[in-house]
C-alpha positions in Angstrom: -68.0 31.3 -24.4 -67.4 33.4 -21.3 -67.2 31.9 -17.6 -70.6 33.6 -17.3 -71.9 31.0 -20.0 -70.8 28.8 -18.7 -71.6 29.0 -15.5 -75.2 29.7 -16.4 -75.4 26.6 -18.2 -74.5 24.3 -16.0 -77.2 25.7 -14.0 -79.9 25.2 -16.7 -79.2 21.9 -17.2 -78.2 20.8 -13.9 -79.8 23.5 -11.6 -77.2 24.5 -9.6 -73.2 24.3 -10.6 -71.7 20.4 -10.7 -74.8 18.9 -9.0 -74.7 16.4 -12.5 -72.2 14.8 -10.7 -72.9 14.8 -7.5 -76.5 14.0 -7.7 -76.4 10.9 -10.1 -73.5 9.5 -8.1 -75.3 10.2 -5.0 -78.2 8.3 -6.5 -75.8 5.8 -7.0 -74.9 5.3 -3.5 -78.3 5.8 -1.9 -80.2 3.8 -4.4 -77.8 0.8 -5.9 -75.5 0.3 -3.1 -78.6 -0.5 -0.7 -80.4 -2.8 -2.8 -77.6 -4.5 -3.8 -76.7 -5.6 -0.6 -80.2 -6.6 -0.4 -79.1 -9.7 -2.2 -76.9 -10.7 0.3 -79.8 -12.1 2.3 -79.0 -16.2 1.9 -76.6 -16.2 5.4 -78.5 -18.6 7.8 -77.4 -22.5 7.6 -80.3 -24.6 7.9 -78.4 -28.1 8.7 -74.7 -27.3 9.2 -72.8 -28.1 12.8 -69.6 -28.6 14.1 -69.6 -29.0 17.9 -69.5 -25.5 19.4 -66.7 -27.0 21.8 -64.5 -26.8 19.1 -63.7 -23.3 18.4 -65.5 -22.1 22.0 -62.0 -21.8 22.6 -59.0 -20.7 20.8 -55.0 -21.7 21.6 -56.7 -23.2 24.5 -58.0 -19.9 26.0 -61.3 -19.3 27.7 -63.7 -16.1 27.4 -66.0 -16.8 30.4 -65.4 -13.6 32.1 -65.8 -11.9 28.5 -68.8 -13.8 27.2 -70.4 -13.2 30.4 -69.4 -9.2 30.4 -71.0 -8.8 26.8 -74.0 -11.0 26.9 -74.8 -8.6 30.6 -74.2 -5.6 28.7 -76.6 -2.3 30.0 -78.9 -1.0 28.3 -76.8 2.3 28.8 -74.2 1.0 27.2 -76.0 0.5 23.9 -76.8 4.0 22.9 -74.0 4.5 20.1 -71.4 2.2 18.7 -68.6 4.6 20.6 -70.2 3.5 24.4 -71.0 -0.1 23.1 -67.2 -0.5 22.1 -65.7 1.7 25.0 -68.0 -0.8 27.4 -67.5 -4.1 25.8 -63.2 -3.6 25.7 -63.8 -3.5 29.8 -61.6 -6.0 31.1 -60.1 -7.0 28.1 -56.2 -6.4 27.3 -55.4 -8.0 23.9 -57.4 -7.8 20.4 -58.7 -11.1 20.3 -60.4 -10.4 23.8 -61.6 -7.6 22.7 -63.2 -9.2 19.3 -64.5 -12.1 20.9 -66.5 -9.5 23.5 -67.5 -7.9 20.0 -68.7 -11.4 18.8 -70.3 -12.6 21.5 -72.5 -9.4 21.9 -73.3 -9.4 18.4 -74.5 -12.8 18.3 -76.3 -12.6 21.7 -78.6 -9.5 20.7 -78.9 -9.0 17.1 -81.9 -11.3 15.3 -82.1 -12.2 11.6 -84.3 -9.9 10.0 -86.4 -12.5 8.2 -89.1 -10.4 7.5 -86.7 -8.5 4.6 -85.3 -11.6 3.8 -88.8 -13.4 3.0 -90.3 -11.0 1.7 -88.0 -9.7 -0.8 -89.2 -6.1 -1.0 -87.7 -4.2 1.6 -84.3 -2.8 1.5 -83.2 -2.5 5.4 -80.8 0.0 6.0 -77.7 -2.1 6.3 -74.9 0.3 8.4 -73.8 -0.6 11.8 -75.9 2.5 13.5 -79.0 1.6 12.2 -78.0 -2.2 13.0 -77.4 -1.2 16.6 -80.6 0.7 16.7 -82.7 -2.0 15.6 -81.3 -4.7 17.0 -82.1 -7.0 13.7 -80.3 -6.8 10.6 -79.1 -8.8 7.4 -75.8 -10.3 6.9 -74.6 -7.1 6.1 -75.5 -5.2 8.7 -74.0 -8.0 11.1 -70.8 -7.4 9.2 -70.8 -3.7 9.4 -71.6 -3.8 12.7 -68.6 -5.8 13.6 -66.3 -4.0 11.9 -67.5 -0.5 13.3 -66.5 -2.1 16.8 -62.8 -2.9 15.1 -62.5 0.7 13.9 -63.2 1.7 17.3 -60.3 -0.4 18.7 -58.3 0.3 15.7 -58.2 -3.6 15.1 -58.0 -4.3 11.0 -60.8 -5.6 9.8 -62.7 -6.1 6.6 -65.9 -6.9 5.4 -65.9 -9.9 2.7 -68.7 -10.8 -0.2 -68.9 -14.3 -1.3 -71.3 -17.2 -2.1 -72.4 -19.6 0.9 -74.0 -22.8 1.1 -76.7 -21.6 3.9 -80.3 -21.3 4.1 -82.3 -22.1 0.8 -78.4 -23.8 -0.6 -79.0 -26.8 -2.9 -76.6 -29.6 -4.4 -76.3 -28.4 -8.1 -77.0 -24.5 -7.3 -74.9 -22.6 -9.5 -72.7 -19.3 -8.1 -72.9 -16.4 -10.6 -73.2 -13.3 -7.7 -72.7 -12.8 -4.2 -75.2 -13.8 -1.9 -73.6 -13.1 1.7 -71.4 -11.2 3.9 -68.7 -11.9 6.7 -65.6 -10.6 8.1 -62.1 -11.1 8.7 -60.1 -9.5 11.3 -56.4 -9.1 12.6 -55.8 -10.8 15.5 -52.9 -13.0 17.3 -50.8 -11.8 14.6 -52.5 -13.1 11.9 -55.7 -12.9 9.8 -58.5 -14.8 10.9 -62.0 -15.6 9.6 -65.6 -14.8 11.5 -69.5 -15.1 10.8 -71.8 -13.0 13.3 -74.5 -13.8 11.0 -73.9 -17.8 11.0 -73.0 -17.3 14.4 -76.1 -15.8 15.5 -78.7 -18.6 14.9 -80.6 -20.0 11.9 -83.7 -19.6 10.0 -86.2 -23.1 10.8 -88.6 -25.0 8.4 -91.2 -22.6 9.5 -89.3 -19.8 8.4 -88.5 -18.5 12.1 -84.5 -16.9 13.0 -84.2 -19.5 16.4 -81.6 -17.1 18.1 -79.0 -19.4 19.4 -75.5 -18.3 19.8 -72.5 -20.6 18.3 -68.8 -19.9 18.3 -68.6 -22.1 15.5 -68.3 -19.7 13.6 -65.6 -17.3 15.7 -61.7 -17.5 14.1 -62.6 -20.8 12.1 -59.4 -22.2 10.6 -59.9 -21.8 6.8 -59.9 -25.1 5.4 -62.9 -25.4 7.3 -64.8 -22.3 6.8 -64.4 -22.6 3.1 -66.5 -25.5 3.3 -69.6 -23.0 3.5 -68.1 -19.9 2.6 -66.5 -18.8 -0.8 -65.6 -15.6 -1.1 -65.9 -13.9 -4.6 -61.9 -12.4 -4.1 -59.7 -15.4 -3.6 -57.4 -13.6 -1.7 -60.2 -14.0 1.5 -59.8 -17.5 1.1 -56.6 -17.2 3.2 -55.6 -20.7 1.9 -52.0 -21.7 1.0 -54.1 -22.6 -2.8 -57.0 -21.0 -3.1 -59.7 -23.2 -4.3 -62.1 -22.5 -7.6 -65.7 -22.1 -7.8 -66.2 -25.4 -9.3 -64.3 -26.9 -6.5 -66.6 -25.6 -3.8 -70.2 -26.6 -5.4 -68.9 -30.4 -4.7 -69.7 -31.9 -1.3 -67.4 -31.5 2.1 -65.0 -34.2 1.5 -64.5 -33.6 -1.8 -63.5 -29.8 -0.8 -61.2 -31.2 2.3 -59.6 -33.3 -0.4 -58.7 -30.7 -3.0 -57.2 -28.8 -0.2 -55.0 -31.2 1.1 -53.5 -32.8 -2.2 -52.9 -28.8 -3.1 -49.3 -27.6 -3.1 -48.9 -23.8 -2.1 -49.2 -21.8 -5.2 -50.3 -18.3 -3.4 -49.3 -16.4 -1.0 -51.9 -14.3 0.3 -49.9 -12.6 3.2 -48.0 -11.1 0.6 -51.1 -10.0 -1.6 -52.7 -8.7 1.6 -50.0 -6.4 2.5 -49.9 -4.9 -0.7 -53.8 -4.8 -0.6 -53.4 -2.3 2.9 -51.1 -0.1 1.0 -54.0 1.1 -0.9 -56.6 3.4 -0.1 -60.0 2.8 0.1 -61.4 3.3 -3.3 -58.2 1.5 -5.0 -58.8 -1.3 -2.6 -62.3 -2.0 -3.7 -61.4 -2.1 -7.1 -58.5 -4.0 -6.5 -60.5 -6.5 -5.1 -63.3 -6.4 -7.8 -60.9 -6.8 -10.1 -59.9 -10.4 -8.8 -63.2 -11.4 -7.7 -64.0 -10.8 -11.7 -61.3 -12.7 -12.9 -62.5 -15.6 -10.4 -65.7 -15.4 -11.9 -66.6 -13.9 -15.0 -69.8 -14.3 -14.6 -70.1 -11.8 -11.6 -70.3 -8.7 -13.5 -71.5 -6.8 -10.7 -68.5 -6.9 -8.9 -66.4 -4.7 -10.6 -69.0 -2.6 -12.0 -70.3 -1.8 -8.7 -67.0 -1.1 -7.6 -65.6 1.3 -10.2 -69.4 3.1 -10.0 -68.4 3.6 -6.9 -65.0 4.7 -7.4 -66.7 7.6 -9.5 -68.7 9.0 -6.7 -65.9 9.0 -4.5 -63.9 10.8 -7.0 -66.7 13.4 -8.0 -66.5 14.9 -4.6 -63.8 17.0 -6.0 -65.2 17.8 -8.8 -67.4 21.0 -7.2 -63.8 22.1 -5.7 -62.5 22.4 -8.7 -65.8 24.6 -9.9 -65.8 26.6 -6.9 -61.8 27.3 -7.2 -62.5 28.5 -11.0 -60.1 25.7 -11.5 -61.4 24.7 -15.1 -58.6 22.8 -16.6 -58.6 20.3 -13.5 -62.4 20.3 -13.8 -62.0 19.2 -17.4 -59.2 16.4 -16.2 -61.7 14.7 -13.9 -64.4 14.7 -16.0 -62.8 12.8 -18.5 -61.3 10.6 -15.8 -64.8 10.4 -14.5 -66.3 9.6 -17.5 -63.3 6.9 -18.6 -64.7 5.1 -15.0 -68.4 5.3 -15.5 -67.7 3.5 -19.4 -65.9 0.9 -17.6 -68.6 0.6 -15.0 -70.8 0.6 -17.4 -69.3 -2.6 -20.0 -69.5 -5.1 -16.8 -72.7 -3.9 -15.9 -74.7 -4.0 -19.2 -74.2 -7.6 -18.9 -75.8 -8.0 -15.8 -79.3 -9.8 -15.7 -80.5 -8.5 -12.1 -82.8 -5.6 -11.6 -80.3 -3.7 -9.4 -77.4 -4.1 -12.2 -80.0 -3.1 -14.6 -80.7 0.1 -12.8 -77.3 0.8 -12.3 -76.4 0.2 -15.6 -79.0 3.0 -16.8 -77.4 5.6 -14.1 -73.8 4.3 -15.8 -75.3 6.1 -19.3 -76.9 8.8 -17.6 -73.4 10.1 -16.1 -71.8 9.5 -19.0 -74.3 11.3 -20.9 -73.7 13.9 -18.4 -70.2 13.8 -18.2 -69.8 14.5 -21.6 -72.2 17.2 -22.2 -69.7 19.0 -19.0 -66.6 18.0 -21.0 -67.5 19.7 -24.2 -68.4 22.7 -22.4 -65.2 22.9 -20.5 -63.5 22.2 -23.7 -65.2 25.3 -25.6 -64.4 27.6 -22.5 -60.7 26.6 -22.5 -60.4 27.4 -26.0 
């Protein structure tokens, strides 16, 4: 086979050269990452205070002058996430002024977009720009949002996924997947939790968002926050002992009492800053990986993550092509297709519709993957 056969086979099958890959992981992202953060949609408590006096302030500290800056924000000022941040950092001179002026605006202006959440059928875009725009989002979108601010001030943050005990949550419920999203952030020299959603307001018996801000929610120390919020990596517990998933479907007390008669036996500083070392991709699967091992039965996890891994890593597959480079070609492909098999054994097992969808796109690439590899392989002969 000549590199003119070949060549014009990858366009009859695929219609133009490499766009097997980049169109079925690009289906990927615009299709499964979307509606599965869909599911993250049980964020509101129903019946959970602490006295907002509590954590209003932090280290004694008072935000005043900064709650009062945000919640007066412009109009002007809320065009794109650049002005937004470059306004709401007025006046402030450390990180944790800056993400409580973050915080409070967030909280202050973004509504719970019930209408997705009751209604289960559409998928609201969930990135920070489109959260800005329409002033309501999910849990996710709060989260992104957030952390877009971060970026801006070059403050490390993180979105987390876990299981909460909010709006809809019942003594008994069994955890198997994810069902909402927070962050945690860098600040004062230490990591620190946050909810934006929680902190926002909360869904009524009617099924109405009451938007009412709370700051109970705002750098909660972590042996209370777990009380409602478990992430699926243990790591975001930021506990000296991380607690297990049977631990946290038993009652408040019972929680607070695990904690305390723990010993350390983890040190998540340590796992953190190994965590930053990696890059973006590795960090996700890092993460899946643990969040898997938490819970075995959360399947999606990891095989959402190393789906995604693929697409990141077929963006340099068409390089390759384009650079006639088709031993390097041939090495990512079978990288590629190594990822979408192992994508593709966690999420065969899952029972939702969106693992289910995913799972089919997992055979399609592979299918794919290795109709490219035995053509490469003939060519290189």
């Amino acid at each position: 086979m000549d590199e003119r056969t070949l060549t014009a086979s990858y366009y009859s099958e695929f219609g133009s050269p490499c766009s097997c890959i980049n169109k079925t992981f690009r289906i990927f992202v615009l299709l499964i990452i979307k509606t599965y953060t869909m599911r993250l949609f049980i964020t509101l408590p129903l019946l959970f205070v602490i006295s907002t006096s509590v954590w209003g302030q932090v280290r004694g500290q008072t935000f005043n002058a900064i709650d009062h800056h945000a919640k007066n924000t412009p109009a002007s000022a809320t065009r794109t996430i650049e002005k937004l941040a470059a306004y709401l950092n007025q006046n402030t001179q450390t990180d944790l002024e800056k993400v409580r002026s973050y915080y409070t605006w967030i909280t202050n202006h973004i509504a719970y977009d019930t209408k997705s959440f009751f209604s289960g059928k559409s998928t609201p875009e969930t990135n920070a720009e489109n959260t800005l725009k329409n002033r309501k989002a999910i849990c996710q979108g709060y989260s992104e949002l957030f952390k877009a601010l971060c970026d801006y001030s070059n403050i490390p943050c993180y979105i987390v996924s876990g299981y909460s005990k909010g709006y809809g949550y019942r003594e008994g419920k069994k955890f198997i997947e994810a069902d909402h999203a927070w962050n945690v952030v860098f600040v004062d020299q230490q990591w620190q939790l946050l909810d934006a959603t929680w902190g926002a307001g909360h869904v009524d018996d009617m099924q109405k968002f009451i938007h009412e801000t709370t700051y109970d929610f705002f750098l909660t120390p972590p042996e209370i926050f777990i009380l409602k919020h478990l992430p699926s990596d243990p790591m975001w517990q930021l506990l000296p002992c991380p607690i297990s998933l049977a631990d946290f479907a038993k009652n408040d007390a019972a929680i607070t009492a695990k904690i305390n008669e723990s010993k350390p036996c983890f040190n998540f500083n340590d796992t953190l800053a190994a965590f930053q070392q990696l890059n973006k991709v590795e960090q996700m699967t890092n993460s899946a990986d643990r969040a898997y091992r938490f819970n075995p039965t959360n399947v999606e996890a990891p095989g959402f993550a190393y789906l995604n891994m693929a697409f990141e890593m077929g963006s340099e597959l068409k390089k390759h092509y384009d650079n006639k480079d088709y031993k390097k070609a041939l090495e990512l492909n079978q990288h590629l297709l190594l990822i979408n098999q192992k994508a593709y054994g966690y999420l065969k097992q899952s029972k939702s519709a969106q693992g289910k969808n995913a799972a089919t796109i997992c055979k399609q690439n592979i299918s794919s993957l290795k109709n490219n590899i035995k053509s490469l392989e003939q060519f290189l002969k």
